[in-house]
mmCIF file of the N, C-alpha and C atoms, coordinates in Angstrom:
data_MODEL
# 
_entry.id   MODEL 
# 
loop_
_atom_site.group_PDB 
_atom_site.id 
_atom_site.type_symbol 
_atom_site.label_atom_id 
_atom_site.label_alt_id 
_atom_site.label_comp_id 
_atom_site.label_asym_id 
_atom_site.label_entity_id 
_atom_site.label_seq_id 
_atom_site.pdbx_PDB_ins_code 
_atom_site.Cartn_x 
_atom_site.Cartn_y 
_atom_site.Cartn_z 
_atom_site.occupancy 
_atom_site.B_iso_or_equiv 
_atom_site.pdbx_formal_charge 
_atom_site.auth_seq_id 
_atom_site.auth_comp_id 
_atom_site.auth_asym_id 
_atom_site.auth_atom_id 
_atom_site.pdbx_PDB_model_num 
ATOM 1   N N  . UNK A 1 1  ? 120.528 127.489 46.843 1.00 0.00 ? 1  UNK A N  1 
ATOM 2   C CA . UNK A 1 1  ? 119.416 126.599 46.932 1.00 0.00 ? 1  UNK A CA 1 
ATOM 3   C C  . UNK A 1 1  ? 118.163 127.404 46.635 1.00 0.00 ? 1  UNK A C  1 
ATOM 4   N N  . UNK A 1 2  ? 117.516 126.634 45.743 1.00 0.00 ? 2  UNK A N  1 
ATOM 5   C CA . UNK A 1 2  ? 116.161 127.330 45.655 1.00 0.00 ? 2  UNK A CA 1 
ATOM 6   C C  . UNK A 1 2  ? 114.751 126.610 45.990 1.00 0.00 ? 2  UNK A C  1 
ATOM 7   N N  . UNK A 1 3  ? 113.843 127.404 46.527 1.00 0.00 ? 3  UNK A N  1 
ATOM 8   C CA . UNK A 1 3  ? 112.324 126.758 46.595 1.00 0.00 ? 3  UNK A CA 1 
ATOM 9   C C  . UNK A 1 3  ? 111.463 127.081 45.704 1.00 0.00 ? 3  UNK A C  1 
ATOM 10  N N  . UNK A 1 4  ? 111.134 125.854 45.278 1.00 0.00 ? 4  UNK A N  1 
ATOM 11  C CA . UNK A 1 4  ? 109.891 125.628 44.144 1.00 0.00 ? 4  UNK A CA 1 
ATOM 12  C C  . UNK A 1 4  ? 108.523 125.591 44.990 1.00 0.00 ? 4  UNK A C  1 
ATOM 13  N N  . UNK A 1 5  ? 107.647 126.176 44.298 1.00 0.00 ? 5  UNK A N  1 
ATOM 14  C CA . UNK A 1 5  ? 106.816 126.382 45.079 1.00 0.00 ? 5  UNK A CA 1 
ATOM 15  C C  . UNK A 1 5  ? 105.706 126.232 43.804 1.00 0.00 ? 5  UNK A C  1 
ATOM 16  N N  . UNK A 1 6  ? 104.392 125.259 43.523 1.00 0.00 ? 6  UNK A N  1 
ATOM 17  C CA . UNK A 1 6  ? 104.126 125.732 42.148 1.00 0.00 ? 6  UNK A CA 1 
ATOM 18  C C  . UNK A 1 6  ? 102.437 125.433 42.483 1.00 0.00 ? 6  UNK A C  1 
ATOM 19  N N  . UNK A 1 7  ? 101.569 125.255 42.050 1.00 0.00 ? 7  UNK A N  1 
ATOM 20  C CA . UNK A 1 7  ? 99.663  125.448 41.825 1.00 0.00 ? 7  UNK A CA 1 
ATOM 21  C C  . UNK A 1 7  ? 99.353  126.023 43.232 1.00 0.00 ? 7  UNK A C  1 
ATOM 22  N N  . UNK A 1 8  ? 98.468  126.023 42.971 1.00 0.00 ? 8  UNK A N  1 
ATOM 23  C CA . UNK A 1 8  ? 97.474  126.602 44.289 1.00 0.00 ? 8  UNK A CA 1 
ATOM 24  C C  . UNK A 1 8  ? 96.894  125.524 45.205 1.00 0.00 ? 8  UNK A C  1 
ATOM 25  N N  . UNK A 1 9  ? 96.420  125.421 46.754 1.00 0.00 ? 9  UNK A N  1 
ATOM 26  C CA . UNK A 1 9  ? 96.325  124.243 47.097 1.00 0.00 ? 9  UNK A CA 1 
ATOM 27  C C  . UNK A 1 9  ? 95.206  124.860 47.959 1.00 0.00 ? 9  UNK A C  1 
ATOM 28  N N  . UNK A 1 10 ? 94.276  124.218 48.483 1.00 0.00 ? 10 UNK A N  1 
ATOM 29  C CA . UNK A 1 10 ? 93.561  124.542 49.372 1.00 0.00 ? 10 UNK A CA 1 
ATOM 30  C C  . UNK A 1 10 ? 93.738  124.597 50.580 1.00 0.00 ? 10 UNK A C  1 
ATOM 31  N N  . UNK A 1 11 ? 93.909  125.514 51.628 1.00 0.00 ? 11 UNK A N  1 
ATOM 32  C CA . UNK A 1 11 ? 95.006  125.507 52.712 1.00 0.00 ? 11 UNK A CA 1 
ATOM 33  C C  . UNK A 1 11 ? 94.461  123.666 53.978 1.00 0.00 ? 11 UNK A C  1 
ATOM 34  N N  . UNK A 1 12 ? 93.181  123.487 53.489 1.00 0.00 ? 12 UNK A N  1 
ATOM 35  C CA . UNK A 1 12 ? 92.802  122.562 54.321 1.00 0.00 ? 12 UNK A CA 1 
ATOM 36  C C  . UNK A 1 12 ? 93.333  121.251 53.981 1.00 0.00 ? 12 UNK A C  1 
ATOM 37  N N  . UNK A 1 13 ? 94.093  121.116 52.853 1.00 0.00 ? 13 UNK A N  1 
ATOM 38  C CA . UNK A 1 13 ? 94.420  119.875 51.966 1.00 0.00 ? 13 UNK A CA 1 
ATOM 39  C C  . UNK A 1 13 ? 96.204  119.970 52.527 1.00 0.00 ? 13 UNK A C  1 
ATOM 40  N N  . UNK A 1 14 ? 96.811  120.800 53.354 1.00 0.00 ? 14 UNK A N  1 
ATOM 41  C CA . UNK A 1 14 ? 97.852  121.084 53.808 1.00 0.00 ? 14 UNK A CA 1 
ATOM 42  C C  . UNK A 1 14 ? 97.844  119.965 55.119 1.00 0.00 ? 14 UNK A C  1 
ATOM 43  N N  . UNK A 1 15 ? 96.717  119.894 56.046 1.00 0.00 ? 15 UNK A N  1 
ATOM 44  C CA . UNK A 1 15 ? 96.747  118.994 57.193 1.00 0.00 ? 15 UNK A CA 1 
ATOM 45  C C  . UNK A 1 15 ? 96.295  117.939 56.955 1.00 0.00 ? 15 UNK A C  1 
ATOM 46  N N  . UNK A 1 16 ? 96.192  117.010 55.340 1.00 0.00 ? 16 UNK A N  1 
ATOM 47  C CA . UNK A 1 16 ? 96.112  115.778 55.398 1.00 0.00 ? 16 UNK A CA 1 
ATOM 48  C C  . UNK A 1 16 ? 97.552  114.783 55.054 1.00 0.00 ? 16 UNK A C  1 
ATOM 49  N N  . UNK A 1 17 ? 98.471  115.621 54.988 1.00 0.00 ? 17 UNK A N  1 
ATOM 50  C CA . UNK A 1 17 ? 99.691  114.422 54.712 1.00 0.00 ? 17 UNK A CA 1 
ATOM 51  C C  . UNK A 1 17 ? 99.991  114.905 54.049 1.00 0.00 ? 17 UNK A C  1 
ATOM 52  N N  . UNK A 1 18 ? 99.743  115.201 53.092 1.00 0.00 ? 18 UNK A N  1 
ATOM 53  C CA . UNK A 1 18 ? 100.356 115.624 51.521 1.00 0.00 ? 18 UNK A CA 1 
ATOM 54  C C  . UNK A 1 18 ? 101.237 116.595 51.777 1.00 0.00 ? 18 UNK A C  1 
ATOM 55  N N  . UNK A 1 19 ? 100.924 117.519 52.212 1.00 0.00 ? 19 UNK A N  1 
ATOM 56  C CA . UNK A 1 19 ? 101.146 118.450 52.130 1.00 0.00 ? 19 UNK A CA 1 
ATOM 57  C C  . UNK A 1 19 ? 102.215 119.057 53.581 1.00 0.00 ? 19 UNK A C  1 
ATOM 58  N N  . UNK A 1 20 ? 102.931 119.753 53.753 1.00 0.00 ? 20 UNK A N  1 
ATOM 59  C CA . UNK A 1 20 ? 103.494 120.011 55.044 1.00 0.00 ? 20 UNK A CA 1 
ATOM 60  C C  . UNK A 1 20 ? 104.262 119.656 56.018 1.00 0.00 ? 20 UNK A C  1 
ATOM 61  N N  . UNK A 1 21 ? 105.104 118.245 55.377 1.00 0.00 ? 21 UNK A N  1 
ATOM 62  C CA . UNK A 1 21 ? 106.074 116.918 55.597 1.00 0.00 ? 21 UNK A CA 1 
ATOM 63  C C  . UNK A 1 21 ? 107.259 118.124 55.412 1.00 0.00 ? 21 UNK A C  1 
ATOM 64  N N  . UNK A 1 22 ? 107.915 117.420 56.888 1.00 0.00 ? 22 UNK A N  1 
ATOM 65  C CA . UNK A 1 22 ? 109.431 118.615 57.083 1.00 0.00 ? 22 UNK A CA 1 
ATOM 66  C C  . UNK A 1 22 ? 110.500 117.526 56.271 1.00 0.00 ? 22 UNK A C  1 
ATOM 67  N N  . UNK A 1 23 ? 111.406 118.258 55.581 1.00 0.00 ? 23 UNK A N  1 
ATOM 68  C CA . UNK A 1 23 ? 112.641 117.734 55.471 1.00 0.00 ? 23 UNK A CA 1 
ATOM 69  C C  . UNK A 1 23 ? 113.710 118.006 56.074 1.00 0.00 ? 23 UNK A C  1 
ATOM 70  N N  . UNK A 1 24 ? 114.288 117.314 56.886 1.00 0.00 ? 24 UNK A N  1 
ATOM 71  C CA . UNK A 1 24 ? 115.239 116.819 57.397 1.00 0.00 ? 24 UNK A CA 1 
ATOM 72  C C  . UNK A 1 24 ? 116.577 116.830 57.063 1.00 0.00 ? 24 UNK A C  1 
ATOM 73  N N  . UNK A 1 25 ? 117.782 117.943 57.408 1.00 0.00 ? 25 UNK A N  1 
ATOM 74  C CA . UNK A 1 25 ? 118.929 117.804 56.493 1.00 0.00 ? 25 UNK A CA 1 
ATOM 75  C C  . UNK A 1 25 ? 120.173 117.969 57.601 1.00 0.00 ? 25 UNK A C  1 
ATOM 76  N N  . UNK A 1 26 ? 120.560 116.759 57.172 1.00 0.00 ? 26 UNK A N  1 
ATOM 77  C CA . UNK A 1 26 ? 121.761 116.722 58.134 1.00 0.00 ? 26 UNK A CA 1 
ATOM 78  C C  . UNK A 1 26 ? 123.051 117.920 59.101 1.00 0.00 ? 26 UNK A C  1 
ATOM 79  N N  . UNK A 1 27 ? 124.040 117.192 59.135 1.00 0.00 ? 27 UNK A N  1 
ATOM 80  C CA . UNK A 1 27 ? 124.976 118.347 59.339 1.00 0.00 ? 27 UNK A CA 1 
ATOM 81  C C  . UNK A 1 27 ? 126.456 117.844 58.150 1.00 0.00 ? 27 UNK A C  1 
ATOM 82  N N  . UNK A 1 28 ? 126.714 119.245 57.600 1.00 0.00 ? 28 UNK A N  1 
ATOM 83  C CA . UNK A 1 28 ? 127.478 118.987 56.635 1.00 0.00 ? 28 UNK A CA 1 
ATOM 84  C C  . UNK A 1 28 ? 127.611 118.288 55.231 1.00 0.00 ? 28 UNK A C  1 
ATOM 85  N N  . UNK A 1 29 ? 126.257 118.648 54.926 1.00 0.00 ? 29 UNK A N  1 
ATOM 86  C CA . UNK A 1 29 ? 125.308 117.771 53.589 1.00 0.00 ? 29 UNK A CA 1 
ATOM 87  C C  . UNK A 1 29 ? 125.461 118.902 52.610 1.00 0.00 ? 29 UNK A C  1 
ATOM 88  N N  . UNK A 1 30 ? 125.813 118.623 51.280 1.00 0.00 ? 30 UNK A N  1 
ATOM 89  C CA . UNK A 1 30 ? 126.223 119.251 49.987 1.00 0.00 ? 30 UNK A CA 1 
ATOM 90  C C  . UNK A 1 30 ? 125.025 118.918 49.132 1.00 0.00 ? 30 UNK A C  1 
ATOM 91  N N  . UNK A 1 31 ? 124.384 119.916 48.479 1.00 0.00 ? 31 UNK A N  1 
ATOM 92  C CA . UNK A 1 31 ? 122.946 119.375 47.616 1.00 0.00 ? 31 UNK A CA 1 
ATOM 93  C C  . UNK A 1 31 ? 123.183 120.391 46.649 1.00 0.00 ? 31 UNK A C  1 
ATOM 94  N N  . UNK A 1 32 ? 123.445 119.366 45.842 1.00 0.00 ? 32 UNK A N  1 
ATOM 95  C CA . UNK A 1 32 ? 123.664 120.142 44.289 1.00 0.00 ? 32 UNK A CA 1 
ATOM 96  C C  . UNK A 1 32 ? 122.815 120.899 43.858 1.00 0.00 ? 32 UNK A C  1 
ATOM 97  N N  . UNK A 1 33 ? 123.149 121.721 42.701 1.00 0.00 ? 33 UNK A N  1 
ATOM 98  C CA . UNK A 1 33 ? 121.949 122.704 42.291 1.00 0.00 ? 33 UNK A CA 1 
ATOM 99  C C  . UNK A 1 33 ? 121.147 121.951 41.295 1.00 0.00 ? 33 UNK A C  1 
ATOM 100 N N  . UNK A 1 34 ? 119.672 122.589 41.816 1.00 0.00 ? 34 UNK A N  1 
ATOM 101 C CA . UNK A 1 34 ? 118.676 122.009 40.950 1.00 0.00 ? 34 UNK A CA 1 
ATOM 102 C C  . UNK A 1 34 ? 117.905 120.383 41.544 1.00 0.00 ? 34 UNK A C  1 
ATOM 103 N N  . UNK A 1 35 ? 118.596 119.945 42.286 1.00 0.00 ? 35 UNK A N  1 
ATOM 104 C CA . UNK A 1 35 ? 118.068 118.988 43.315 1.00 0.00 ? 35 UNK A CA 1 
ATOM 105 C C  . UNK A 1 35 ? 116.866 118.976 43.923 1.00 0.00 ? 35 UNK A C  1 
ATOM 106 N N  . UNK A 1 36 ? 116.025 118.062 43.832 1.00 0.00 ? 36 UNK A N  1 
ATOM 107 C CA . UNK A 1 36 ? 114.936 118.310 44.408 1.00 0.00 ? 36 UNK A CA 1 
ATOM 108 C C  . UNK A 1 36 ? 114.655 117.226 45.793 1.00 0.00 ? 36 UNK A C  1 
ATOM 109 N N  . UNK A 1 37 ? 114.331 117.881 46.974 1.00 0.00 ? 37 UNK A N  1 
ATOM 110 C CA . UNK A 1 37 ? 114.204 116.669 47.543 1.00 0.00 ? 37 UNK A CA 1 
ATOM 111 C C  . UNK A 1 37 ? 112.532 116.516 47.959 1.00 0.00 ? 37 UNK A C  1 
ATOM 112 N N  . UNK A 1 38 ? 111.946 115.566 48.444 1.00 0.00 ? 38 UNK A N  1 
ATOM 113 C CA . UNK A 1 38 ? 110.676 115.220 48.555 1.00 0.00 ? 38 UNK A CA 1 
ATOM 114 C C  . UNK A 1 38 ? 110.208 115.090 49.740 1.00 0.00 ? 38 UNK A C  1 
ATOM 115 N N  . UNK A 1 39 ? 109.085 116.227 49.925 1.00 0.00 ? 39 UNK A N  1 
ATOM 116 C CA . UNK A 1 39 ? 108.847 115.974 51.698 1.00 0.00 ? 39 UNK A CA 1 
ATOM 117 C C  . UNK A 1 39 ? 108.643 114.867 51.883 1.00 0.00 ? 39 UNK A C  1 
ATOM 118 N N  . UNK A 1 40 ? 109.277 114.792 53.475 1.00 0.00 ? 40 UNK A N  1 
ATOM 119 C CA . UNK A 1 40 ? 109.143 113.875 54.821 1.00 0.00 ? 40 UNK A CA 1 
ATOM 120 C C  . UNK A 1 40 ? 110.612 112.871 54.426 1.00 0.00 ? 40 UNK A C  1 
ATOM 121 N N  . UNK A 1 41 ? 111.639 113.389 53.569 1.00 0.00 ? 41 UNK A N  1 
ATOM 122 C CA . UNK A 1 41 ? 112.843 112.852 53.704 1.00 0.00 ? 41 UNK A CA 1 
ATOM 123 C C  . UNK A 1 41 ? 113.837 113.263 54.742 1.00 0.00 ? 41 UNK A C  1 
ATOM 124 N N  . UNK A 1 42 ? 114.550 112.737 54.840 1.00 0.00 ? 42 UNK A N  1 
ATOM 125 C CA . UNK A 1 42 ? 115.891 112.974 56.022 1.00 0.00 ? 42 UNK A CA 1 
ATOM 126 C C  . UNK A 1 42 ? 117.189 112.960 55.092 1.00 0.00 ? 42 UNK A C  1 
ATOM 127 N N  . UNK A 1 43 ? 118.102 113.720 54.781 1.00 0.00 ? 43 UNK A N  1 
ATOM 128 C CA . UNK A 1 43 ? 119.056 113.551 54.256 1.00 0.00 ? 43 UNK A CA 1 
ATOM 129 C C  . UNK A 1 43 ? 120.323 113.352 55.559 1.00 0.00 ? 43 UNK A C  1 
ATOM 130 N N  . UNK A 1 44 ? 121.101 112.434 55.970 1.00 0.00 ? 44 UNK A N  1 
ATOM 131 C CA . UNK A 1 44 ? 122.258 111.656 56.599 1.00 0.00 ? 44 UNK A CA 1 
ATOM 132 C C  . UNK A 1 44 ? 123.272 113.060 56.922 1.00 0.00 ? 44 UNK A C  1 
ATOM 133 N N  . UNK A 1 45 ? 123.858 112.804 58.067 1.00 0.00 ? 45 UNK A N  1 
ATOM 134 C CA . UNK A 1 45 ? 124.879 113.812 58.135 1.00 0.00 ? 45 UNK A CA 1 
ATOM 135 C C  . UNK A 1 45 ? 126.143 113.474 56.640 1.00 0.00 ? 45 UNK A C  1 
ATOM 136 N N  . UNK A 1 46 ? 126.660 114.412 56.143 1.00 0.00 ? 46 UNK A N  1 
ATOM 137 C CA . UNK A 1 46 ? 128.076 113.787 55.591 1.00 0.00 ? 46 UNK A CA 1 
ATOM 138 C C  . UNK A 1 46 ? 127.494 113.690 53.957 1.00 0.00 ? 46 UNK A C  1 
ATOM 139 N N  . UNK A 1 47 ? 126.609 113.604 53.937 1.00 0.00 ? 47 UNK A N  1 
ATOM 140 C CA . UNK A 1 47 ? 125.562 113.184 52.805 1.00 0.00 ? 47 UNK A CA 1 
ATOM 141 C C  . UNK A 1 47 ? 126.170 113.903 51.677 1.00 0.00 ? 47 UNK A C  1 
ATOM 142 N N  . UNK A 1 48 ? 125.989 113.294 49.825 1.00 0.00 ? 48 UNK A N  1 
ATOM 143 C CA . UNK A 1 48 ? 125.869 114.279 49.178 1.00 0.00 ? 48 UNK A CA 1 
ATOM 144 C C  . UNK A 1 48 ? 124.471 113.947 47.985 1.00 0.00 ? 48 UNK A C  1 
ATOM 145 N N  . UNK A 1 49 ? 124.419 115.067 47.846 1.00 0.00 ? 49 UNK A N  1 
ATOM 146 C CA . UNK A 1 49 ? 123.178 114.718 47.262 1.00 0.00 ? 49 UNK A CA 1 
ATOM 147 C C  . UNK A 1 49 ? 123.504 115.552 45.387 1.00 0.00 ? 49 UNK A C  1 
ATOM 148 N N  . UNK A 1 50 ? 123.451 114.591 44.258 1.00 0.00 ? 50 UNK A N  1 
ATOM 149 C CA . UNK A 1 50 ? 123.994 115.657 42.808 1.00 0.00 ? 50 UNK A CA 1 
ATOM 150 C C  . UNK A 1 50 ? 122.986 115.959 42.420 1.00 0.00 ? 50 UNK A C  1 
ATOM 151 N N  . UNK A 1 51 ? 123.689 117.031 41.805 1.00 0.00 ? 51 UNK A N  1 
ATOM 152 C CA . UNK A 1 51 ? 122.420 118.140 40.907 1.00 0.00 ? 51 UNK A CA 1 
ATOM 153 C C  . UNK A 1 51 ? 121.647 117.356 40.179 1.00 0.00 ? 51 UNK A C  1 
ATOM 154 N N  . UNK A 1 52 ? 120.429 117.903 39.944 1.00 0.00 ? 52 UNK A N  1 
ATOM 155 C CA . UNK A 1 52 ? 119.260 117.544 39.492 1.00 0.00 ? 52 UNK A CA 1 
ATOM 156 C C  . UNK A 1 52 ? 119.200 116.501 40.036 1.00 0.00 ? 52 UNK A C  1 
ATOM 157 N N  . UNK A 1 53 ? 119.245 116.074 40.943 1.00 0.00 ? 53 UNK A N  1 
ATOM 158 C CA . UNK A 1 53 ? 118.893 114.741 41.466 1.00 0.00 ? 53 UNK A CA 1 
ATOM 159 C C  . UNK A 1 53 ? 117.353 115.051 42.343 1.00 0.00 ? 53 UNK A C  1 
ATOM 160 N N  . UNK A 1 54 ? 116.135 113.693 42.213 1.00 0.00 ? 54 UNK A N  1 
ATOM 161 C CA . UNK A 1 54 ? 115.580 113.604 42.608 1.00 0.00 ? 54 UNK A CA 1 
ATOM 162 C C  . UNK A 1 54 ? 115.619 112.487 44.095 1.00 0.00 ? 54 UNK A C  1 
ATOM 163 N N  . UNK A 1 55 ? 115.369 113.179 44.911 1.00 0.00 ? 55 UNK A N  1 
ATOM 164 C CA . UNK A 1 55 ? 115.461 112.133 46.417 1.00 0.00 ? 55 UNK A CA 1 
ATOM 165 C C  . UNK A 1 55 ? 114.118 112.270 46.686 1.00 0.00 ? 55 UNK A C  1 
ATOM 166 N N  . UNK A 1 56 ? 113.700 110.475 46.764 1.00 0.00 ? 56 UNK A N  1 
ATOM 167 C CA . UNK A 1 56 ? 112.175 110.307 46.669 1.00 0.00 ? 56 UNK A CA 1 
ATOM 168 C C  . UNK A 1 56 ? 112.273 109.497 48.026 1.00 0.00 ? 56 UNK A C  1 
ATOM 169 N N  . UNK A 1 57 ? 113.256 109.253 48.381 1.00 0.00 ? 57 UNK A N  1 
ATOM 170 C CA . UNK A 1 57 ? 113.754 108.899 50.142 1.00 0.00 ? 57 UNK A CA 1 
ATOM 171 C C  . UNK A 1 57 ? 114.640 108.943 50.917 1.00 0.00 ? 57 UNK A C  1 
ATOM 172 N N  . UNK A 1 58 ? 114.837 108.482 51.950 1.00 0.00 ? 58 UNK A N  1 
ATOM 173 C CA . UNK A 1 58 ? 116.067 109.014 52.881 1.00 0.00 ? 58 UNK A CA 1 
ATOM 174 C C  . UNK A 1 58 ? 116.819 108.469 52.810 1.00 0.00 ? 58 UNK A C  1 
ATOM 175 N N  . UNK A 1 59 ? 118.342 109.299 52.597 1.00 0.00 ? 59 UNK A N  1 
ATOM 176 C CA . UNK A 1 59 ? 119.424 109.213 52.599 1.00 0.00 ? 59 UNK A CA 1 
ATOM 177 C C  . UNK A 1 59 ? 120.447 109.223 53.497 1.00 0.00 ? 59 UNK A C  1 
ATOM 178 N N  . UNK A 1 60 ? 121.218 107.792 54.314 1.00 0.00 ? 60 UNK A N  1 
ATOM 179 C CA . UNK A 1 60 ? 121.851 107.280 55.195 1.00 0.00 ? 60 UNK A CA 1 
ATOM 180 C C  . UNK A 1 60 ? 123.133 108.741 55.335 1.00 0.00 ? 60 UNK A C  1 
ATOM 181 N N  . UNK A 1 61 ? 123.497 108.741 56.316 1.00 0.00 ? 61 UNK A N  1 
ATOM 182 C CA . UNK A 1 61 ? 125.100 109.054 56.606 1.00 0.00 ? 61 UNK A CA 1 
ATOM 183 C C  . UNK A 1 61 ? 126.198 108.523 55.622 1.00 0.00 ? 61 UNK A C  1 
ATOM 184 N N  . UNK A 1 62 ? 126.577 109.692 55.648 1.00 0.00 ? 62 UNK A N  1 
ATOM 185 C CA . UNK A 1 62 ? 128.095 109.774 54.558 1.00 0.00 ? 62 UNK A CA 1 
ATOM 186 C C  . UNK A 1 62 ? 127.945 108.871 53.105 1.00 0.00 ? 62 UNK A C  1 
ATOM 187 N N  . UNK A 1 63 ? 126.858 109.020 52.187 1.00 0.00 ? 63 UNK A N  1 
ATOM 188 C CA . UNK A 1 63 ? 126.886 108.442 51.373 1.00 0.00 ? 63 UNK A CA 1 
ATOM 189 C C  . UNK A 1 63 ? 126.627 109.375 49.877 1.00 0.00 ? 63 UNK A C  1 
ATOM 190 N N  . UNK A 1 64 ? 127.139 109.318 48.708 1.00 0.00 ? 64 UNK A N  1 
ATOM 191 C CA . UNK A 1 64 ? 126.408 110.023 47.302 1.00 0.00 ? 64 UNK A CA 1 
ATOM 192 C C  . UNK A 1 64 ? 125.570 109.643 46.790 1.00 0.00 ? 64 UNK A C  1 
ATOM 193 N N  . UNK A 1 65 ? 124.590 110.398 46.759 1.00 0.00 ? 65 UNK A N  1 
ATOM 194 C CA . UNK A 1 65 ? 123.516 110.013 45.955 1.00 0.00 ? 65 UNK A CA 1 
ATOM 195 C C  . UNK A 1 65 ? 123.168 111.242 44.590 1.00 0.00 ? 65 UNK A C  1 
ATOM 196 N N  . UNK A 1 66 ? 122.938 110.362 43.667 1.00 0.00 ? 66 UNK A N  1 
ATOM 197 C CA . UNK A 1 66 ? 122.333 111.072 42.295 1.00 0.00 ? 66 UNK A CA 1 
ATOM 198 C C  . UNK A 1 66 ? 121.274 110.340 41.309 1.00 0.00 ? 66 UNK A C  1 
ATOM 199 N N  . UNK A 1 67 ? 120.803 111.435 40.686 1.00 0.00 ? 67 UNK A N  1 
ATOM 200 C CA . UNK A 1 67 ? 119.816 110.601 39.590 1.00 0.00 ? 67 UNK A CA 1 
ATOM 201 C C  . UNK A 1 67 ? 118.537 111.060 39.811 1.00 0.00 ? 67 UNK A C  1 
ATOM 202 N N  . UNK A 1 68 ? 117.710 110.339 38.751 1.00 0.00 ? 68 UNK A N  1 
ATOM 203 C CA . UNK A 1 68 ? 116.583 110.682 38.687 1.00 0.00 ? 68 UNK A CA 1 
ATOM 204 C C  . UNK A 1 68 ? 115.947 108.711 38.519 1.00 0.00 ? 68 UNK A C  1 
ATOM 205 N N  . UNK A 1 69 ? 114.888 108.467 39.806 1.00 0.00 ? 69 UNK A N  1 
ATOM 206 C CA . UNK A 1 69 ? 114.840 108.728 41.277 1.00 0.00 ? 69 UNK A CA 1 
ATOM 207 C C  . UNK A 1 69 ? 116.631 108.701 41.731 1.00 0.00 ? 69 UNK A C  1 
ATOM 208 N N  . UNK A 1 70 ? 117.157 109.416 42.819 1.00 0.00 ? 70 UNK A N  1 
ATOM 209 C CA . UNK A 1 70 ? 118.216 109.481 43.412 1.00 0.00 ? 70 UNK A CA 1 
ATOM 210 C C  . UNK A 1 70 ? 119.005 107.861 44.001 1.00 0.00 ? 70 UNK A C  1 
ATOM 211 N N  . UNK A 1 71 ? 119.948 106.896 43.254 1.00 0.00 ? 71 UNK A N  1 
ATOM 212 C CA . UNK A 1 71 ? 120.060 106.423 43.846 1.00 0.00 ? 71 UNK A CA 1 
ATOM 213 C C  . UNK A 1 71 ? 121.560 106.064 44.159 1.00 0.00 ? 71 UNK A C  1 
ATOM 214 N N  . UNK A 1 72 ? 122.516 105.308 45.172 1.00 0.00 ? 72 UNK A N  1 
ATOM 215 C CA . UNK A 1 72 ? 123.491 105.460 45.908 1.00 0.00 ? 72 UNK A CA 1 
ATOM 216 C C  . UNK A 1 72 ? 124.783 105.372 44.503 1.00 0.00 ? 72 UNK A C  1 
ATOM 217 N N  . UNK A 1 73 ? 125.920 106.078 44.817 1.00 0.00 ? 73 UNK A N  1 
ATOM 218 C CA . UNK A 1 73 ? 126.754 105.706 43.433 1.00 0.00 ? 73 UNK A CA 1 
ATOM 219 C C  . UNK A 1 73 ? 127.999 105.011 44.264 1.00 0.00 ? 73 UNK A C  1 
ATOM 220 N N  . UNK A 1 74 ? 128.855 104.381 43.395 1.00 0.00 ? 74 UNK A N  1 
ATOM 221 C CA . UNK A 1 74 ? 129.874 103.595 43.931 1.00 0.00 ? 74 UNK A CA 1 
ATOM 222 C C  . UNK A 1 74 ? 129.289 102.066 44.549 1.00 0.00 ? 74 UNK A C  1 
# 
């Protein structure tokens, strides 16, 4: 897993929302490589989440998700 980390921000623009939203990751959750997920999501215990997939929200228990925005397959 890797962190992207990218411009410069003004550290005061960190305590309005934007910025500093925890993500949330279950127990026993698989997140493909290259996946991005989006603060202040929760990813589900059981969860899977596919590569390059963008998760622009939270993802229930025991379900796959992929895509670009991420959404449920099957």
């Amino acid at each position: 897993m890797a962190v992207y980390i990218y411009g410069w921000h003004d550290a005061r623009e960190r305590t309005n929302g934007r910025f500093g939203r925890s993500v949330t990751i279950g127990r026993n959750v698989w997140i493909g490589g290259a996946a991005l997920i989006l603060p202040g999501n929760t990813i589900g215990d059981d969860a899977i989440i596919g590569a390059s997939s963008v998760v622009i929200r939270d993802v229930p228990d025991c379900v796959t998700v992929a895509g670009n925005p991420a959404s449920l397959l099957g």
